[in-house]
N, C-alpha and C positions, 0 to 999 in steps of 0.2 A: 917494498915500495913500488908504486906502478910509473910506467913507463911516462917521461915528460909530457909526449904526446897523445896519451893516455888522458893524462890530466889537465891541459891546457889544451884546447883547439885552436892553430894556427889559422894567421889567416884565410881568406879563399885562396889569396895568389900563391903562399906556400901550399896548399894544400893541390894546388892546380899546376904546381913547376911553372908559373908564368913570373915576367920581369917585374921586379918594383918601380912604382912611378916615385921618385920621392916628394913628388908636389902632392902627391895626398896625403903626407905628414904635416904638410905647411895648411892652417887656417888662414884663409882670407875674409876676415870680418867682412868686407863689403859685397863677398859672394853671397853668405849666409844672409844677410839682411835683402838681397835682390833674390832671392830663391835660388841659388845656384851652388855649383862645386858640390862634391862628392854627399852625399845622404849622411853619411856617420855626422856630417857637420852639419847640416841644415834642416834634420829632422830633430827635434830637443829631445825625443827620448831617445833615438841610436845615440845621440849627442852624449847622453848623461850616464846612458848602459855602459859608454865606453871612459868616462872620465873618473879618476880615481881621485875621493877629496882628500887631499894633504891639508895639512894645519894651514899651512900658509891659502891656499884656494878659500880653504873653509873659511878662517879667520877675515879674510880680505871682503868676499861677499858676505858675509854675515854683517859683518859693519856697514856694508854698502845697505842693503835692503833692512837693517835697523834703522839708517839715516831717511831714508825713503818712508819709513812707517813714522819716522816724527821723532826718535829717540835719538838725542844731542850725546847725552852721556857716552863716553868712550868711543866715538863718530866725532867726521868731519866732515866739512863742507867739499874738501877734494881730495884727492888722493891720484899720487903717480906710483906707477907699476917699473921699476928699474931693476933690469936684469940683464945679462947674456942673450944673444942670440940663443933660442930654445929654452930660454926660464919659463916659457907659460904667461907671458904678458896677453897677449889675443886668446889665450884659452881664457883665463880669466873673463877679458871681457866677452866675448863669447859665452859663457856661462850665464853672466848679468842680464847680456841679452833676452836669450831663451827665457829665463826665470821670469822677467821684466814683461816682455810680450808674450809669453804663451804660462805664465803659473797656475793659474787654476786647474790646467790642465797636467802639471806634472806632481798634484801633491800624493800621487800613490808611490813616485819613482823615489825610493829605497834610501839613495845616496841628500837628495835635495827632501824629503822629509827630517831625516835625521838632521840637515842644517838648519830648517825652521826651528827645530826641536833646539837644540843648541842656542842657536840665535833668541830665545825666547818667543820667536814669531807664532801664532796658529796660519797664515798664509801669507804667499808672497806681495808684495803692496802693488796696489798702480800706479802707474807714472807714466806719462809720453817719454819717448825714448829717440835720441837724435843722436846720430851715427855719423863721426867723421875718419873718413883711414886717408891721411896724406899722400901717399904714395898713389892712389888709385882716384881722384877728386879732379873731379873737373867742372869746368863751371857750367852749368846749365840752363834752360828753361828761366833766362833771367837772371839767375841768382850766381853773380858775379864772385861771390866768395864765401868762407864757409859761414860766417856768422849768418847769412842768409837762407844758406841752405839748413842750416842744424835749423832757424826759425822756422824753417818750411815745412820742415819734417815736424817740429813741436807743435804748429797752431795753423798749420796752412797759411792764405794767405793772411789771415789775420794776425798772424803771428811773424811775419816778414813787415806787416804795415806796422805792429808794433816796434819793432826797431827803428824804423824812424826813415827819412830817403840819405841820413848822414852814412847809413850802416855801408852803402856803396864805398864810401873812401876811408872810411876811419873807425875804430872797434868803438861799436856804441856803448854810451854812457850808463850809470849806475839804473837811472831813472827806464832808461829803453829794456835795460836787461829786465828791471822789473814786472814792469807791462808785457814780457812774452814771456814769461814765469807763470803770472796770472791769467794772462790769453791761455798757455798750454793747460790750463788746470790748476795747477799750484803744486803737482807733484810731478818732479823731471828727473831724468837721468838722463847725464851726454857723455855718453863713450867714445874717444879718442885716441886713434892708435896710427901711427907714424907723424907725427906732429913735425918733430925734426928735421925729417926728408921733406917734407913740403915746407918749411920756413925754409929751407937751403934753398930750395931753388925758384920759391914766390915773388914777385915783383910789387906783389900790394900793401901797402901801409896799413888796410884793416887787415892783414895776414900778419903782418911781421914786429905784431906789439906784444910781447909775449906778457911785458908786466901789466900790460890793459886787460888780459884776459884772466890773470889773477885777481889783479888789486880791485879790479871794478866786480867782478862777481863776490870777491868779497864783502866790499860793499854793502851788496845785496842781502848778504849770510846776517851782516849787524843789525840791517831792518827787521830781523825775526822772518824772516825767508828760511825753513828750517827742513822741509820737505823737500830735500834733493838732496845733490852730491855727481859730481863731474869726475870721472875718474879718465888719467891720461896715459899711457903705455910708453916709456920711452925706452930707448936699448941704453944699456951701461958705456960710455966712454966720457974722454975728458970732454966733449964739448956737453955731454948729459950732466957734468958735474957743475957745470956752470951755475951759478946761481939766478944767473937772470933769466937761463932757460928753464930751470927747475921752477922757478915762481911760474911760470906756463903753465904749475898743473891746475887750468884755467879753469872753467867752465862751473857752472849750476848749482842753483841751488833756490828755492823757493816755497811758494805756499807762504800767502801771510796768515799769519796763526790767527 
């Protein structure tokens, strides 16, 4: 049998005696989406060279990007991600991401062919993609809170006008969600990851509705809005066990048939 290091190439930093940083274990979705943090995260094929699909990975995205291509059966309108700290919640969406905005260009990559294949897909779908991480969110260029910024990101300005001027104080209605569904295209995906950490220490009432951003996208899902899927990340404790934060796993869902 040949030698460990024989068969497995360590890292550079083992291969170089240099100190581990351990912040490049940790994924920050909101680097990856602004072009930053380390390459292995921010380019989708180092991204996918390095990511090994378990059932759970496979299974999770495979329903997401089924939902996305219009297929109801065995899909859903949202879906939260609850695990341990280090279960792979932001690798996941991380994953979605890449697939989401760069697929055409990863159908040779080995790991995400074989999930098309699986998934019944021939390629990854389109969808505008609207990115909120709590922890790192701040308000910007206007857009006082996240419902305005995730429109901003899906339809530009015409997709913040879609929300309506109520979207400022309060989580807009069935009818507003609709109109920036259809502004964005009809196919969306909004990935969410620290939701918790920023309702803990938000001050806004369109922030801190968790069942507005279920019950009312839901809503949405009944009108035959069928082309999306919100997926939200939350960590495992008893305030995740909550039910009224669990109905939080908010967001998207659209395209009228």
């Amino acid at each position: 049998m040949e030698p460990w290091y024989k068969v497995a190439l360590p890292r550079v930093e083992v291969r170089e005696g240099r100190s581990f940083n351990p912040n490049e274990f940790a994924i920050a979705l909101e680097q990856v989406v602004a072009g930053r943090g380390p390459e292995d995260y921010r380019d989708p094929h180092k991204f996918f060279a390095r990511t090994y699909f378990t059932r759970a990975l496979s299974e999770h995205v495979g329903m997401v990007l089924r939902r996305l291509a219009g297929h109801t059966a065995n899909t859903a309108p949202d879906l939260t991600l609850i695990t341990q700290f280090g279960g792979g919640k932001t690798h996941t969406l991380t994953a979605l991401y890449h697939l989401v905005r760069h697929g055409a260009a990863l159908g040779d990559v080995e790991g995400v062919s074989r999930l098309l294949h699986d998934a019944g897909l021939s390629e990854v779908p389109r969808a505008a993609v609207g990115v909120f991480v709590g922890n790192a969110w701040d308000p910007h260029d206007g857009l006082d809170n996240p419902w305005l910024d995730l429109a901003s990101q899906l339809a530009g300005a015409e997709g913040v006008k879609a929300l309506g001027p109520t979207a400022r104080t309060v989580a807009p209605d069935t009818d507003n969600l609709a109109r920036l569904f259809e502004t964005a295209g009809g196919q969306v995906l909004i990935l969410c990851d620290e939701v918790l950490n920023f309702m803990s220490t938000s001050s806004s009432s369109a922030c801190r509705e968790p069942h507005a951003w279920a019950c009312r996208c839901s809503a949405v899902e009944r009108r035959g809005l069928n082309h999306g899927l919100g997926v939200v990340a939350n960590p495992a404790s008893d305030e995740a066990s909550d039910p009224e934060v669990l109905v939080l796993r908010s967001v998207s869902r659209l395209h009228s048939a």
